[in-house]
Kinemage of the C-alpha trace (Angstrom):
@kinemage 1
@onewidth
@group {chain A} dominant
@subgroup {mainchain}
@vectorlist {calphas} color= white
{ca unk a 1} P 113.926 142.061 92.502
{ca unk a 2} L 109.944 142.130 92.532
{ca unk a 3} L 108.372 139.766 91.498
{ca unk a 4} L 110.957 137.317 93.788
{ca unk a 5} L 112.138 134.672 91.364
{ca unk a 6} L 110.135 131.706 92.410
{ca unk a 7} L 112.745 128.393 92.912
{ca unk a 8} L 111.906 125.432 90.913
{ca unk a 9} L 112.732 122.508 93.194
{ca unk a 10} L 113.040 119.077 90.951
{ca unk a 11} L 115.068 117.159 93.802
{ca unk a 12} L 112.473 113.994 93.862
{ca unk a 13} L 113.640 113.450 97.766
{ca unk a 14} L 112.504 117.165 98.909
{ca unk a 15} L 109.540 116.654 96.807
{ca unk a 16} L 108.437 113.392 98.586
{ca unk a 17} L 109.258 114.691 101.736
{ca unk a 18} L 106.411 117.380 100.936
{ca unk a 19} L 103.765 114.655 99.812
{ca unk a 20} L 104.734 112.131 102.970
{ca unk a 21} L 104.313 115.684 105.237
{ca unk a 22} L 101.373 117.003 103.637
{ca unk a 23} L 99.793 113.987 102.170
{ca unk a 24} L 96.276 115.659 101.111
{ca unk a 25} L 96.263 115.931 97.357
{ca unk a 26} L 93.694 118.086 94.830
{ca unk a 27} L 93.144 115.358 92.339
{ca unk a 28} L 92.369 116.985 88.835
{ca unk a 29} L 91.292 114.794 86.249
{ca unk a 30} L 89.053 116.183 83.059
{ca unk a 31} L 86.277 114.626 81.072
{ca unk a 32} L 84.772 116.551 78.280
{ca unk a 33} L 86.792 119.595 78.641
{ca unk a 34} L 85.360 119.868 82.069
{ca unk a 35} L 87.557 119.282 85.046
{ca unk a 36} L 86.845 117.041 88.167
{ca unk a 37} L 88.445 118.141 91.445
{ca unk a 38} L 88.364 115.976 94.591
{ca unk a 39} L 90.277 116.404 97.044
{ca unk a 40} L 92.468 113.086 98.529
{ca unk a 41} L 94.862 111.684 100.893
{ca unk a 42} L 97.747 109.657 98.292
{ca unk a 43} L 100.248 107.550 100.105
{ca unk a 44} L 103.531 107.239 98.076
{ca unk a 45} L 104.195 103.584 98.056
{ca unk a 46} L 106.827 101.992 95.641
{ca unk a 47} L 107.335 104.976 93.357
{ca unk a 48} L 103.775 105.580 92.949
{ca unk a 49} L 100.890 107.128 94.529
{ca unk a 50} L 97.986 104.965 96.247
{ca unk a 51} L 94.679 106.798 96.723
{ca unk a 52} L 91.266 105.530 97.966
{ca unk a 53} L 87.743 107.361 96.607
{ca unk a 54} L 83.707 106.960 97.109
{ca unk a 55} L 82.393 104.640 94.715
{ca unk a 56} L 79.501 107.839 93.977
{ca unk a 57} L 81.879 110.819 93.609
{ca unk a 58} L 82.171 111.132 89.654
{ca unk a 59} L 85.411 111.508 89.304
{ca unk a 60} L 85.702 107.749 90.403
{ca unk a 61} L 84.844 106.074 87.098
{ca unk a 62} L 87.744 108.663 85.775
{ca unk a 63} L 90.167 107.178 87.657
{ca unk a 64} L 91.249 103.975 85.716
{ca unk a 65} L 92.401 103.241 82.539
{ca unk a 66} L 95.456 105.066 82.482
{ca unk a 67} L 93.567 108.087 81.887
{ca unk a 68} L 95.819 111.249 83.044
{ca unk a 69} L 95.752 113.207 85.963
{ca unk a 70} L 97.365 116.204 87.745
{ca unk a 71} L 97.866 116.797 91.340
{ca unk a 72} L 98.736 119.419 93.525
{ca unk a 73} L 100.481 118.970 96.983
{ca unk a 74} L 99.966 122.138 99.216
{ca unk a 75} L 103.071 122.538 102.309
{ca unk a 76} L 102.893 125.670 104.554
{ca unk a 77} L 102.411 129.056 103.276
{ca unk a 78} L 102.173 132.183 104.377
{ca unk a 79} L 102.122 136.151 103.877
{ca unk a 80} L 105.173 138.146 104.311
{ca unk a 81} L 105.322 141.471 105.229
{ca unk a 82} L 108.391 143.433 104.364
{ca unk a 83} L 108.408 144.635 108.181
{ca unk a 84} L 109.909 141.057 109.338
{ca unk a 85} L 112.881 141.939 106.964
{ca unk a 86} L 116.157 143.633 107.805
{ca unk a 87} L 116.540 145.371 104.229
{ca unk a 88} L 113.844 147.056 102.315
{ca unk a 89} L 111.307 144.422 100.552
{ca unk a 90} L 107.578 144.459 98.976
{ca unk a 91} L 105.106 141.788 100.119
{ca unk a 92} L 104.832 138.536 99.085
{ca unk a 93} L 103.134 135.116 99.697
{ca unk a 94} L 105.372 132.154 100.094
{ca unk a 95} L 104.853 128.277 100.097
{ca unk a 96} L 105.413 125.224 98.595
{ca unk a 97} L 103.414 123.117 96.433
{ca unk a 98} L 103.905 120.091 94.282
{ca unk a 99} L 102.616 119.364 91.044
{ca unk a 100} L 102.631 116.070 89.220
{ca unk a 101} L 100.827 114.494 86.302
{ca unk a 102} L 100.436 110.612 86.186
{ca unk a 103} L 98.678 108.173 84.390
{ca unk a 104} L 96.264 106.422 86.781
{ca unk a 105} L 95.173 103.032 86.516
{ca unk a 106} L 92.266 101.224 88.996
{ca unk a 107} L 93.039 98.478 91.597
{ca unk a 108} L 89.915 96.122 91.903
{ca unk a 109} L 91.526 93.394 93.937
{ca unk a 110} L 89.479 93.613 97.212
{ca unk a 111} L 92.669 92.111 98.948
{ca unk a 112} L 94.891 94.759 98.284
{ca unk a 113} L 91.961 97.165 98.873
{ca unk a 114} L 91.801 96.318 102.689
{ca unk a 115} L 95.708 96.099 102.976
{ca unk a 116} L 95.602 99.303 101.321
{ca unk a 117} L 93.335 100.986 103.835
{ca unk a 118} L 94.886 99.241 106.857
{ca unk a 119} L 98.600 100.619 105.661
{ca unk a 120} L 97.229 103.962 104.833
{ca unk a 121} L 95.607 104.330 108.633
{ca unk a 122} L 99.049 103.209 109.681
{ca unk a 123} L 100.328 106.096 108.193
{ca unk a 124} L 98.322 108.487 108.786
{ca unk a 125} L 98.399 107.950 112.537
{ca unk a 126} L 101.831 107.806 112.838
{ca unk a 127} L 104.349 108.155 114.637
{ca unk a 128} L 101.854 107.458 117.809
{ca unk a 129} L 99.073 105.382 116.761
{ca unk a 130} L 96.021 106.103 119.035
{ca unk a 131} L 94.028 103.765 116.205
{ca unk a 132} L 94.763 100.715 114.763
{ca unk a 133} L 92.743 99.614 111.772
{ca unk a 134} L 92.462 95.735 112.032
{ca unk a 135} L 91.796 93.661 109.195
{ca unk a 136} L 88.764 91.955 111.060
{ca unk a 137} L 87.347 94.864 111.480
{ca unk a 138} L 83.566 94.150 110.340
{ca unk a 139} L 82.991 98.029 109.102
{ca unk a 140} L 85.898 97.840 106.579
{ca unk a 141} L 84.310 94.483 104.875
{ca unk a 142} L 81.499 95.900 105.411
{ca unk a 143} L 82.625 99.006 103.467
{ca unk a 144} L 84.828 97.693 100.738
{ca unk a 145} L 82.313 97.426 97.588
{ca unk a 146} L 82.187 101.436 98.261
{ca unk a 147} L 85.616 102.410 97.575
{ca unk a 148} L 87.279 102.399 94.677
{ca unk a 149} L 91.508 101.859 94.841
{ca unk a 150} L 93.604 103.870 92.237
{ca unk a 151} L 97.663 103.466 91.598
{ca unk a 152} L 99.425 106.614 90.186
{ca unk a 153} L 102.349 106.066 87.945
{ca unk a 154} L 103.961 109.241 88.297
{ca unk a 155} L 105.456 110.905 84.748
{ca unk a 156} L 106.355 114.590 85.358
{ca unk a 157} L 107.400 115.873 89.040
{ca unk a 158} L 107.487 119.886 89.448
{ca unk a 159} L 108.617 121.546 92.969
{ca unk a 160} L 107.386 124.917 93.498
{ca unk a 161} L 108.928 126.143 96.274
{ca unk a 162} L 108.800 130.021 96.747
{ca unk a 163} L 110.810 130.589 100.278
{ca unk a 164} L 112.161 133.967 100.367
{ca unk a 165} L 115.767 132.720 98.660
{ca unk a 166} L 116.257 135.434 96.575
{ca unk a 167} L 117.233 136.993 99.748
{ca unk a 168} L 119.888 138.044 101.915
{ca unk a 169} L 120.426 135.062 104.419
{ca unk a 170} L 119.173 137.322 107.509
{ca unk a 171} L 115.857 137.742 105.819
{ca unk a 172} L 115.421 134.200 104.630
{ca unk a 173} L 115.755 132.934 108.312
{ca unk a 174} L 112.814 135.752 109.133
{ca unk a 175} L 110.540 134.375 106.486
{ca unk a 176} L 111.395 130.614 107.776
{ca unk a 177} L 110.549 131.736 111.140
{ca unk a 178} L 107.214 133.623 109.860
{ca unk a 179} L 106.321 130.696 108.135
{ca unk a 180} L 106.395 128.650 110.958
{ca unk a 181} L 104.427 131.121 113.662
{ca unk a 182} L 101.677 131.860 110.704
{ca unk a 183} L 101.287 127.864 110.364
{ca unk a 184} L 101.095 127.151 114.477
{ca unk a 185} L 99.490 130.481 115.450
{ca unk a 186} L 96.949 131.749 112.989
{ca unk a 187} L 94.793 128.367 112.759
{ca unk a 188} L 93.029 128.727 116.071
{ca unk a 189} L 91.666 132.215 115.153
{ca unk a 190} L 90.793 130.938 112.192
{ca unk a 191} L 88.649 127.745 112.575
{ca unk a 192} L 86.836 129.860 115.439
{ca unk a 193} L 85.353 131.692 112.622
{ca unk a 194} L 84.003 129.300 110.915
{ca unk a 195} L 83.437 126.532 113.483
């Protein structure tokens, strides 16, 4: 079947798994028709989504208020050619993304700023810290008046997950295993083009 049904993945659990894997968000919001796109790390923390952003980017003073927003999650993706298939297929592109829409309201407790930053470090350098973001750590005072802290309260979760399952099992494992040598092998040749 062409195009390959695309699966609609709503299980909450796979789609947090994606956000806590892949936790670097595009953060839509819109003002005057217009939208704002910045692109974030989000930590999901009690059922919501904690973010951190530059006092100066715009989209900052668009982040409060329970104004709305949307955000998309990107996992690994890849091409795949019909020659890693054991039956006849056309191309396709698969991946998985998340998309949510929240309302997002600002944090401007200075307190739970710092925590905030400290956890998310903790986080992000995990599961083998080589850096450990202390709370007497002169930079982050130093810092906080330029960083604004935003909560998500999540309304609408939507999995896209397009992973080869419309087909035979053979073929799905060969798109699994295409989607992991295309994320692991292809990056080297790639950043040596443009860095």
């Amino acid at each position: 079947m062409y195009p390959p049904k695309q699966h609609q993945d709503n299980d909450i659990n796979h789609l947090i798994e994606v956000i806590k894997a892949y936790p670097l968000a595009t953060v839509i919001s819109v003002e005057n028709n217009l939208p704002l796109i910045t692109h974030l790390p989000l930590i999901y923390e009690d059922e919501k989504l904690i973010g951190h952003i530059d006092i100066n980017n715009p989209q900052a003073k668009l982040l409060k208020d329970n104004r709305d927003v949307t955000l998309i999650f990107s996992g690994p993706e890849c091409y795949i050619s019909p020659s890693i298939f054991e039956t006849a297929h056309l191309p396709t592109w698969n991946y998985i993304k998340v998309h949510l829409t929240g309302k997002v309201k600002a944090n401007t407790d200075n307190a739970a700023l710092k925590k905030s930053l400290i956890t998310m470090t903790e986080f992000l350098e995990a599961p083998d810290p080589k850096y450990i973001l202390n709370a007497d750590n002169p930079r982050l005072d130093k810092n906080l008046d330029y960083i604004v802290m935003f909560e998500i309260t999540i309304t609408h979760w939507e999995g896209k997950f397009k992973l080869s399952q419309d087909k035979k099992n053979i073929d799905i494992k060969a798109a699994r295993e295409e989607l992991i040598k295309a994320n692991t092998t292809n990056i080297e040749e790639f950043l040596n083009t443009i860095f």
